[in-house]
Predicted model as a PDB file, atoms N, CA, C, CB and O in Angstrom, pLDDT in the B-factor column:
MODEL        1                                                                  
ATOM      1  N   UNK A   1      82.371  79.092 100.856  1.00 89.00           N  
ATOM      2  CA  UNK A   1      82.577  80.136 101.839  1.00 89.00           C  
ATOM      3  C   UNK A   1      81.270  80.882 102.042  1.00 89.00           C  
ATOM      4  CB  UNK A   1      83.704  81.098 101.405  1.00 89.00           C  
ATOM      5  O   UNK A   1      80.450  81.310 101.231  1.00 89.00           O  
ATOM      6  N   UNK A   2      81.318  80.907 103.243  1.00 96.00           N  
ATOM      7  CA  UNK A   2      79.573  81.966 103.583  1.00 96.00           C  
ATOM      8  C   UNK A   2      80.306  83.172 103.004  1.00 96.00           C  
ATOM      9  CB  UNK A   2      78.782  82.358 105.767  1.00 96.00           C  
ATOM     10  O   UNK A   2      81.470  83.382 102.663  1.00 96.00           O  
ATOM     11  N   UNK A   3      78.807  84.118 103.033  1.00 96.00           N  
ATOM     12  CA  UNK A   3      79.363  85.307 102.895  1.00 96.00           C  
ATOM     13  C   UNK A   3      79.339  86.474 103.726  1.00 96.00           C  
ATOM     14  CB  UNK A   3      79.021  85.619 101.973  1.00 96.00           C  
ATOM     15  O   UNK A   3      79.077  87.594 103.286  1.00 96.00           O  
ATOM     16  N   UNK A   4      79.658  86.180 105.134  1.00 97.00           N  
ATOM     17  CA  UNK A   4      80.550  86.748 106.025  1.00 97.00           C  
ATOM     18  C   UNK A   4      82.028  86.330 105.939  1.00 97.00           C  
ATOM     19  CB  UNK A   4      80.069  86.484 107.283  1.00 97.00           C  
ATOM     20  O   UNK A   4      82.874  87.138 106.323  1.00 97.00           O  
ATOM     21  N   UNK A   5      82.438  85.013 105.418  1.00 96.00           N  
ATOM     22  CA  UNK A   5      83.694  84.802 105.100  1.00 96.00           C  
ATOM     23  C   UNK A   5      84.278  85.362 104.064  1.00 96.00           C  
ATOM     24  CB  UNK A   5      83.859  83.730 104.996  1.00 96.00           C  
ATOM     25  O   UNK A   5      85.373  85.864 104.318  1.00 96.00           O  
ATOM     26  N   UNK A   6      83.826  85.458 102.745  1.00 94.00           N  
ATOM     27  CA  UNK A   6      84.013  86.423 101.756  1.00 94.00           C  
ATOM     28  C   UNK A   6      84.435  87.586 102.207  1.00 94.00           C  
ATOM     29  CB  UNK A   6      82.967  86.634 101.060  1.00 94.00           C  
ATOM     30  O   UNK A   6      85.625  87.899 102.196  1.00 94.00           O  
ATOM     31  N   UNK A   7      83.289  88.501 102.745  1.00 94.00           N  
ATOM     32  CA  UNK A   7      83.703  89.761 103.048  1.00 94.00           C  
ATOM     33  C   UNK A   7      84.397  90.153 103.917  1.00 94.00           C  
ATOM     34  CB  UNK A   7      82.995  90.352 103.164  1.00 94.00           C  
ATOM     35  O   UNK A   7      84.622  91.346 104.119  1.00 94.00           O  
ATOM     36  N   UNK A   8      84.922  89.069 104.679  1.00 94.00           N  
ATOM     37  CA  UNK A   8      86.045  89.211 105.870  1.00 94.00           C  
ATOM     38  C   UNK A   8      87.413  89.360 105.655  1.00 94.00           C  
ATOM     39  CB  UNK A   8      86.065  88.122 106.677  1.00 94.00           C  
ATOM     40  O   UNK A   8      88.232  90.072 106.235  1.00 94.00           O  
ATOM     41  N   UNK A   9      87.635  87.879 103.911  1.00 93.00           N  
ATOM     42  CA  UNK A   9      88.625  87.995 103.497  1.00 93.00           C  
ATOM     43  C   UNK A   9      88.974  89.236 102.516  1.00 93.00           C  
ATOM     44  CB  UNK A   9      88.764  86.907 103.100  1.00 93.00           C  
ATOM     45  O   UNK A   9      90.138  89.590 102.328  1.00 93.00           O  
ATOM     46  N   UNK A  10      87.737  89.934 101.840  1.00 91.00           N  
ATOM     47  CA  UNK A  10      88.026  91.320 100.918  1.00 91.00           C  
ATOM     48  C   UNK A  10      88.557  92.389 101.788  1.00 91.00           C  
ATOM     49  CB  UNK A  10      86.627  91.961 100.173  1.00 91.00           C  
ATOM     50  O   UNK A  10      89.355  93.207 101.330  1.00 91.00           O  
ATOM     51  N   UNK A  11      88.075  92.438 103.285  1.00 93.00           N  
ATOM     52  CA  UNK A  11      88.312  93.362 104.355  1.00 93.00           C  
ATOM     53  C   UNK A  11      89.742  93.370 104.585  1.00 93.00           C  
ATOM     54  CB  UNK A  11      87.556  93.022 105.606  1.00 93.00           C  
ATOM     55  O   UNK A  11      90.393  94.414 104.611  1.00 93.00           O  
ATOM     56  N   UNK A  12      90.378  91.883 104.802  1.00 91.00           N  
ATOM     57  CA  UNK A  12      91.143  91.939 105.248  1.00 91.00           C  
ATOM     58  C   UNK A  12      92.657  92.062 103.650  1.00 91.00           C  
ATOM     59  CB  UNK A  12      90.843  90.799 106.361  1.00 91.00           C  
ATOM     60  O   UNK A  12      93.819  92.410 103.858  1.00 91.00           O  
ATOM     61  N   UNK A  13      92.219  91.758 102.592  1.00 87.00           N  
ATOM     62  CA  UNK A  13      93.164  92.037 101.293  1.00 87.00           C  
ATOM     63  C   UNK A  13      92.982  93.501 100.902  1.00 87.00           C  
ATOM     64  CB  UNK A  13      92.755  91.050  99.931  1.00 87.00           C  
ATOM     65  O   UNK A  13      93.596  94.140 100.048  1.00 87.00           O  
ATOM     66  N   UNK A  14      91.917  93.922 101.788  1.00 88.00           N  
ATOM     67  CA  UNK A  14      92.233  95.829 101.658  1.00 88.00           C  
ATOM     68  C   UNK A  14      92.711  96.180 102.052  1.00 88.00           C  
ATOM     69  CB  UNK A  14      91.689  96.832 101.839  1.00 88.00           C  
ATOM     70  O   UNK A  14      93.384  97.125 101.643  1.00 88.00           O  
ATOM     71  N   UNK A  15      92.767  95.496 103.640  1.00 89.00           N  
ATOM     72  CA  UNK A  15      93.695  96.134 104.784  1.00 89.00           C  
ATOM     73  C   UNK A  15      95.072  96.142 104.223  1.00 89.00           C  
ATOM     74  CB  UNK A  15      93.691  95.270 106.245  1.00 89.00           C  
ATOM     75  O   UNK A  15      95.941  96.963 104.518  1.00 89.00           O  
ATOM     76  N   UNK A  16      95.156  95.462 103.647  1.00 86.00           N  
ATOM     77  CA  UNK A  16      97.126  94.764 103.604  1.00 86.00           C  
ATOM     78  C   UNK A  16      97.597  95.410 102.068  1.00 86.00           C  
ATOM     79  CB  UNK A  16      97.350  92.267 103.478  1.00 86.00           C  
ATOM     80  O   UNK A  16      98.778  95.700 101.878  1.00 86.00           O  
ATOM     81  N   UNK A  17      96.913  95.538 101.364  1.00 86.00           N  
ATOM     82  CA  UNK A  17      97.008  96.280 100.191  1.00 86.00           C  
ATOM     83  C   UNK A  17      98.035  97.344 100.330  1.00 86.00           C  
ATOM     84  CB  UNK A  17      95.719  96.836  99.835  1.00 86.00           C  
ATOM     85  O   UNK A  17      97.830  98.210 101.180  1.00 86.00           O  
ATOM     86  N   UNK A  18      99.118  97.394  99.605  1.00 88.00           N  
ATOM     87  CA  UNK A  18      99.661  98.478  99.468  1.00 88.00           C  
ATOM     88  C   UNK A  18      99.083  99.419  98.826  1.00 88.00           C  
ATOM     89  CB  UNK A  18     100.611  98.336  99.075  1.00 88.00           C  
ATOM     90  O   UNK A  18      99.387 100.535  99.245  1.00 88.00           O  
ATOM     91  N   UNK A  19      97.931  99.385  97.447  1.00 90.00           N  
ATOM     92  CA  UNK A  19      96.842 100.416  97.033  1.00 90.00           C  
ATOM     93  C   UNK A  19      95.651 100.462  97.813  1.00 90.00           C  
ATOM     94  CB  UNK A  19      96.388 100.194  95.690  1.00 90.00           C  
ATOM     95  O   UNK A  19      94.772 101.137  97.276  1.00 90.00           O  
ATOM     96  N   UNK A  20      95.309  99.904  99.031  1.00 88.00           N  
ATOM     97  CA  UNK A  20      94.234  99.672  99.914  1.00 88.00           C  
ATOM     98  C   UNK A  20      92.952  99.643  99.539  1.00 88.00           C  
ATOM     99  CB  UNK A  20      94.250 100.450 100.774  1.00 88.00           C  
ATOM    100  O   UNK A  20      92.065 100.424  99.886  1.00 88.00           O  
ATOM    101  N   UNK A  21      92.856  98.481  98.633  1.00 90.00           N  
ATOM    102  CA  UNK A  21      92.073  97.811  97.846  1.00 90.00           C  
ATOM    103  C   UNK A  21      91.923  96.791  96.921  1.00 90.00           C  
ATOM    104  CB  UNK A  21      91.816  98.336  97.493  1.00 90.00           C  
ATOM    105  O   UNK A  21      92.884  96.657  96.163  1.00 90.00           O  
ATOM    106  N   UNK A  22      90.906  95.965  96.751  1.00 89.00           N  
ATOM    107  CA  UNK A  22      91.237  94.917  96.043  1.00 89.00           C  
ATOM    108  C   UNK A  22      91.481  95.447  94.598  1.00 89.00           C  
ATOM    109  CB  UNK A  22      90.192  93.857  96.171  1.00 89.00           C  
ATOM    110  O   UNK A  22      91.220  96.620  94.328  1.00 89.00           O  
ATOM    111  N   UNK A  23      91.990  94.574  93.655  1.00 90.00           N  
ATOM    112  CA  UNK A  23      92.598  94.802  92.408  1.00 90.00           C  
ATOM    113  C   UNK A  23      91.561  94.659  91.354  1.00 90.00           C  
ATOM    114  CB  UNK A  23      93.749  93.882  92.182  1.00 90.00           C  
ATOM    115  O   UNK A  23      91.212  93.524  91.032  1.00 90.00           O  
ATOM    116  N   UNK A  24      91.240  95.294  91.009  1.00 92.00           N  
ATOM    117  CA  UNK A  24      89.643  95.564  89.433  1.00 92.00           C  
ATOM    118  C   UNK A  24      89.855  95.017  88.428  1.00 92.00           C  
ATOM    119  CB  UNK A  24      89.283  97.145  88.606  1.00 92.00           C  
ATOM    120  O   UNK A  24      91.038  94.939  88.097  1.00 92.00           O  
ATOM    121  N   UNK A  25      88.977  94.509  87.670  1.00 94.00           N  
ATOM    122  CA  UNK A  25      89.426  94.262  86.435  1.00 94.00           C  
ATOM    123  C   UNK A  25      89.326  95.312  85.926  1.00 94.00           C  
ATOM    124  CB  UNK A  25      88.906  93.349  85.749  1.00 94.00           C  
ATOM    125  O   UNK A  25      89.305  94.992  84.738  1.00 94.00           O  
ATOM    126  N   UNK A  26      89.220  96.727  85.970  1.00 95.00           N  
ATOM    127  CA  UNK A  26      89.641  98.132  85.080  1.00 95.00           C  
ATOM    128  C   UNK A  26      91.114  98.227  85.290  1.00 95.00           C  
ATOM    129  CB  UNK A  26      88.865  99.693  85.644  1.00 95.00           C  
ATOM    130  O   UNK A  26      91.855  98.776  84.475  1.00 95.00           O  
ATOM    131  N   UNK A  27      91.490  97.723  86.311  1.00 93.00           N  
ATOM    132  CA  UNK A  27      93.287  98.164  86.977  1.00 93.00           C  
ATOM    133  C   UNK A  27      93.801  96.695  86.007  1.00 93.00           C  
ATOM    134  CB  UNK A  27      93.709  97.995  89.550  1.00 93.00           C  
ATOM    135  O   UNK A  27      94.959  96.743  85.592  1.00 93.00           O  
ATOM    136  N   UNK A  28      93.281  95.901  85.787  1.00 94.00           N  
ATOM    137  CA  UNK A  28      93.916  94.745  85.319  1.00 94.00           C  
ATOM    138  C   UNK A  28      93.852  95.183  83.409  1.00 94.00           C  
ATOM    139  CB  UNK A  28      92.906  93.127  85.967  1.00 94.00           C  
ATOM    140  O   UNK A  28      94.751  94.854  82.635  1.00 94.00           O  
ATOM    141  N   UNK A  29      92.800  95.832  83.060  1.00 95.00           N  
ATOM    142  CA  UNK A  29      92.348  95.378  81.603  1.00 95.00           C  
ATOM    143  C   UNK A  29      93.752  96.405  80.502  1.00 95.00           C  
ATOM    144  CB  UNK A  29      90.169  96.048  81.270  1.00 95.00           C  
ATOM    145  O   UNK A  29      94.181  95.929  79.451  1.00 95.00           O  
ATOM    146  N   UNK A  30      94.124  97.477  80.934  1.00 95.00           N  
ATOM    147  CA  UNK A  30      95.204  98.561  80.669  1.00 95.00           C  
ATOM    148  C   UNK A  30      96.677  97.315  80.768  1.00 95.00           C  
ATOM    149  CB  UNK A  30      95.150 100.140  82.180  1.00 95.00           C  
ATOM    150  O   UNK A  30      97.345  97.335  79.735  1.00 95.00           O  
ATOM    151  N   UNK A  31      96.992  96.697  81.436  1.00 93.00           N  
ATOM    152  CA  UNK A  31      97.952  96.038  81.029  1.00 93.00           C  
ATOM    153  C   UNK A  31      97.953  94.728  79.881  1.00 93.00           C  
ATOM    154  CB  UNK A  31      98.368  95.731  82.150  1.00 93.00           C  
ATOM    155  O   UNK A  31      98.761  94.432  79.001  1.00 93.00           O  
ATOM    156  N   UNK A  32      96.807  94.171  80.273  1.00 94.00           N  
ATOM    157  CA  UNK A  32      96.970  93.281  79.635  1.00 94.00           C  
ATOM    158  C   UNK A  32      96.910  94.063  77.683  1.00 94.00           C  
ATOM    159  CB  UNK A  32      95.793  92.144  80.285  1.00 94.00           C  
ATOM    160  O   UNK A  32      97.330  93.473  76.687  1.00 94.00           O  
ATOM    161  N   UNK A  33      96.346  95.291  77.706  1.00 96.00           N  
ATOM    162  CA  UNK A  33      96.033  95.708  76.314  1.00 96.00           C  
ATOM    163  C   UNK A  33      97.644  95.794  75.993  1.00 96.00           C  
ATOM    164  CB  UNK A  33      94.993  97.263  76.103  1.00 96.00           C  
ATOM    165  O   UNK A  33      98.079  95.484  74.884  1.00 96.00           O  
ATOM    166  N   UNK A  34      98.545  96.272  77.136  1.00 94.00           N  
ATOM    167  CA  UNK A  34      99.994  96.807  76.324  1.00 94.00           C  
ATOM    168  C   UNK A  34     100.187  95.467  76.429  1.00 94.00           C  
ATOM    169  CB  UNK A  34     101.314  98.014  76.999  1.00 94.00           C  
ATOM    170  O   UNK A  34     100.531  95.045  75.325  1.00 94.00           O  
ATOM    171  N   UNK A  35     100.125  94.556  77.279  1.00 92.00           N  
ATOM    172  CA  UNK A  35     101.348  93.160  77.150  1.00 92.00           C  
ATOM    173  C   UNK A  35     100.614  92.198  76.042  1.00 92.00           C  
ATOM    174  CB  UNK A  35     101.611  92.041  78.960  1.00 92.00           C  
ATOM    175  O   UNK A  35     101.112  91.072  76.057  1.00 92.00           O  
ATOM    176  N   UNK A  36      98.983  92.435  74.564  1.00 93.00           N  
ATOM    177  CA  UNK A  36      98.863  92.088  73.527  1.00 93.00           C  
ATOM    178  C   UNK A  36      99.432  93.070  72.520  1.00 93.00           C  
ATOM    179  CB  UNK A  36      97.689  91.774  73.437  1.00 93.00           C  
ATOM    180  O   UNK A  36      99.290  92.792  71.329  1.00 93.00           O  
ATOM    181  N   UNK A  37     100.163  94.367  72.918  1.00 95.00           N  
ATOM    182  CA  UNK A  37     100.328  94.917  72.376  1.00 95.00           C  
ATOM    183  C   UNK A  37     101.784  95.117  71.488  1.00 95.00           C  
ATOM    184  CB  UNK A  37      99.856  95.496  72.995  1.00 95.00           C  
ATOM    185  O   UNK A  37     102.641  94.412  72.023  1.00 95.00           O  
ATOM    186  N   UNK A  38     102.398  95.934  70.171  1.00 94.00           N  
ATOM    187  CA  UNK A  38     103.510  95.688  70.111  1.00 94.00           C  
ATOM    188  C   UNK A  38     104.871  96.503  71.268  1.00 94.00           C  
ATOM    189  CB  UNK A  38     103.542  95.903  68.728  1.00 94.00           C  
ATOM    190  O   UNK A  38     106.089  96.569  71.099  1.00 94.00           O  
ATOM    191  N   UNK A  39     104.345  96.813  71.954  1.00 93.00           N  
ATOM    192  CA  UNK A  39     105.176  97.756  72.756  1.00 93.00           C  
ATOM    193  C   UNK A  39     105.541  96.932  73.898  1.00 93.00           C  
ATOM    194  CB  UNK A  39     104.437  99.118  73.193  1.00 93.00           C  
ATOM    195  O   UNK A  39     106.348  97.413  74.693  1.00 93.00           O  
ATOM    196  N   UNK A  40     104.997  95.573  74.140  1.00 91.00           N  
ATOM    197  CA  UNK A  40     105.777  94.869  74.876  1.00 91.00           C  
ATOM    198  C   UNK A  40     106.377  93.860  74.579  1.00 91.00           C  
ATOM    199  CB  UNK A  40     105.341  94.623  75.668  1.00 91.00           C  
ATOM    200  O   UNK A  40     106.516  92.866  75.292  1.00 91.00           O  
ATOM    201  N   UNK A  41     107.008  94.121  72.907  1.00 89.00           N  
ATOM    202  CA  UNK A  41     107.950  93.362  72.510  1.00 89.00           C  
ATOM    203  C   UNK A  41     109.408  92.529  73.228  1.00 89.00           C  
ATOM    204  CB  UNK A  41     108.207  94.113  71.709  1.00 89.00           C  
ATOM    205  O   UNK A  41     109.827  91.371  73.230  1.00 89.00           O  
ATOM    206  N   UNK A  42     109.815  93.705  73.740  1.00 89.00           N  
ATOM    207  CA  UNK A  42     111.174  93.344  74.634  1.00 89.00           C  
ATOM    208  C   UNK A  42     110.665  92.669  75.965  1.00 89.00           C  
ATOM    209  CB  UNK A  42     112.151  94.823  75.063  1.00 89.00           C  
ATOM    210  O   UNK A  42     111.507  92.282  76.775  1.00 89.00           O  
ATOM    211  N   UNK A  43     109.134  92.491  76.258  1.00 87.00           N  
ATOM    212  CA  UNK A  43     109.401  91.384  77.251  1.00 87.00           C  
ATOM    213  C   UNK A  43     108.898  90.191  76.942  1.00 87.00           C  
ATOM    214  CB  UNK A  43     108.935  91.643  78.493  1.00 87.00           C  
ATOM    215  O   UNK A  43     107.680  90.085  77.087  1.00 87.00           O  
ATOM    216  N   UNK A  44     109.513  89.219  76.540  1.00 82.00           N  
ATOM    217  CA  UNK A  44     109.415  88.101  76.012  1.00 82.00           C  
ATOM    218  C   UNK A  44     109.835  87.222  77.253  1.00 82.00           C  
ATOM    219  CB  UNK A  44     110.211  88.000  74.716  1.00 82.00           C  
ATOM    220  O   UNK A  44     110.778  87.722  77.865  1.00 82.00           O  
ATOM    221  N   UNK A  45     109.405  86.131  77.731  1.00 83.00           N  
ATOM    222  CA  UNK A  45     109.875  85.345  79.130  1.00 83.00           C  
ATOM    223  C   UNK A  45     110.124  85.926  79.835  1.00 83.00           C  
ATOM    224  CB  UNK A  45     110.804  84.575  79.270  1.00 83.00           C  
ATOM    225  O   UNK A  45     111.154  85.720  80.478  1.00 83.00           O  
ATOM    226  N   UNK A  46     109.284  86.991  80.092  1.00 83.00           N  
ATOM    227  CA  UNK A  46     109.365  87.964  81.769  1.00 83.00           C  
ATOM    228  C   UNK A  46     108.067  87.982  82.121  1.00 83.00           C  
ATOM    229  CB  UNK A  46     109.930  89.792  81.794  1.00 83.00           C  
ATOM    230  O   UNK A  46     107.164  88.539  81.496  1.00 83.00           O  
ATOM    231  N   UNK A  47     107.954  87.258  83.312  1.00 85.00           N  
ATOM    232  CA  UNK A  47     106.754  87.545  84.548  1.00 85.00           C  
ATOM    233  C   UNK A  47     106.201  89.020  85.019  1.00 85.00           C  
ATOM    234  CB  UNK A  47     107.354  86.979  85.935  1.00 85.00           C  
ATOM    235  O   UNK A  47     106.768  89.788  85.796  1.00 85.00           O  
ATOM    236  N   UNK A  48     104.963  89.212  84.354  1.00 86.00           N  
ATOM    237  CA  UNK A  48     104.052  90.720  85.017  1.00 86.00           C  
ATOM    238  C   UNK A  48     103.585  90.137  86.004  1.00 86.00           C  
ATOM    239  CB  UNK A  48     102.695  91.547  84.140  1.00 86.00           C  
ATOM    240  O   UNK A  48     102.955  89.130  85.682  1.00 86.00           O  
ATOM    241  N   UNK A  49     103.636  90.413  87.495  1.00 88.00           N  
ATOM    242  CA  UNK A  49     102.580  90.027  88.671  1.00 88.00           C  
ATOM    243  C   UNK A  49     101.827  91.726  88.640  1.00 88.00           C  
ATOM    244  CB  UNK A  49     103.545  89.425  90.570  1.00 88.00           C  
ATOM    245  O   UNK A  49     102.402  92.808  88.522  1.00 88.00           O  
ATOM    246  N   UNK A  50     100.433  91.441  88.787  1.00 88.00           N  
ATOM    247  CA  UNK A  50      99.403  92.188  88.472  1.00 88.00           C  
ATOM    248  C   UNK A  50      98.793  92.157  90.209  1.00 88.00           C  
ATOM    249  CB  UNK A  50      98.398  91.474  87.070  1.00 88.00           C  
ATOM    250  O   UNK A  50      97.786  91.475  90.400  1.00 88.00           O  
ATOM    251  N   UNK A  51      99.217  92.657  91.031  1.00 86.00           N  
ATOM    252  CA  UNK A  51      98.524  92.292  92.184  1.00 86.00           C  
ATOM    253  C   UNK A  51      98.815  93.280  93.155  1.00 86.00           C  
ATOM    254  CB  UNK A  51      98.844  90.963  92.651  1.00 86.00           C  
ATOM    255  O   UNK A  51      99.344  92.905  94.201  1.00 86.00           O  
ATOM    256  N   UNK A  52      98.484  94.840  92.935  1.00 85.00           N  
ATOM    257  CA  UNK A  52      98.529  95.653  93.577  1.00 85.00           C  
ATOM    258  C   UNK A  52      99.604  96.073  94.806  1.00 85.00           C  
ATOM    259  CB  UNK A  52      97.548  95.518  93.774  1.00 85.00           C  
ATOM    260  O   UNK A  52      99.266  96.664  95.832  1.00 85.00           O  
ATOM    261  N   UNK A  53     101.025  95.622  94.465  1.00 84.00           N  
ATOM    262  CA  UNK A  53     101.898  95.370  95.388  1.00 84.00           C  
ATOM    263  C   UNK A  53     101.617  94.619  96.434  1.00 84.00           C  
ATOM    264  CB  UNK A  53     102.294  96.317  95.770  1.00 84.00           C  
ATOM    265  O   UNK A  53     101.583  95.127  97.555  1.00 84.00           O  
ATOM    266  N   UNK A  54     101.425  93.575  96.278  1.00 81.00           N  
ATOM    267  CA  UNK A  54     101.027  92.688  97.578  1.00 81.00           C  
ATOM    268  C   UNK A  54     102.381  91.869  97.617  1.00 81.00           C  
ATOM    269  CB  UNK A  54      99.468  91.593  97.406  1.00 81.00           C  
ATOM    270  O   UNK A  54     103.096  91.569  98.572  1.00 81.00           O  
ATOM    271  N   UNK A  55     102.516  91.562  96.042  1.00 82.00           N  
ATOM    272  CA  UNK A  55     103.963  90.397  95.985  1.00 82.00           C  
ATOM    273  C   UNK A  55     105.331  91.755  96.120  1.00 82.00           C  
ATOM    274  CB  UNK A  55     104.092  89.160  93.807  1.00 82.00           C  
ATOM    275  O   UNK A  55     105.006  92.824  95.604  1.00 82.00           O  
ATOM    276  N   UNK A  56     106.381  91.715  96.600  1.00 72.00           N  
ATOM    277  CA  UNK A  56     107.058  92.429  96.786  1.00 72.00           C  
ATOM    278  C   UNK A  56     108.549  91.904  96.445  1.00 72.00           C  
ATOM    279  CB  UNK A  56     106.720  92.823  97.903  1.00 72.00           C  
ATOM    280  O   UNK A  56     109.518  92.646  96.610  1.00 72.00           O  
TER     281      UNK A  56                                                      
ENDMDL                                                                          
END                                                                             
């Protein structure tokens, strides 16, 4: 991908963002610490989607 295509597609996954912005690895690194953690014991075979409300 050139990178006018890149930044066309970041433009446009901001636009649509329900947090109106792409997703960080600072916004990502806080979950993954609780889901190694023991406090997410009770979810065992349950799906986290990490994707800024995009999946709904």
């Amino acid at each position: 991908m050139s990178e006018e295509d890149i930044h066309d597609l970041m433009e446009n996954i901001s636009s649509t963002s329900s947090i109106g912005r792409v997703v960080q690895p600072t916004d990502i690194a806080p979950i993954v610490e609780f889901l190694l953690s023991d406090k997410s014991l009770v979810l065992k075979n349950d799906k986290t989607i990490v994707d800024g409300g995009t999946t709904l």
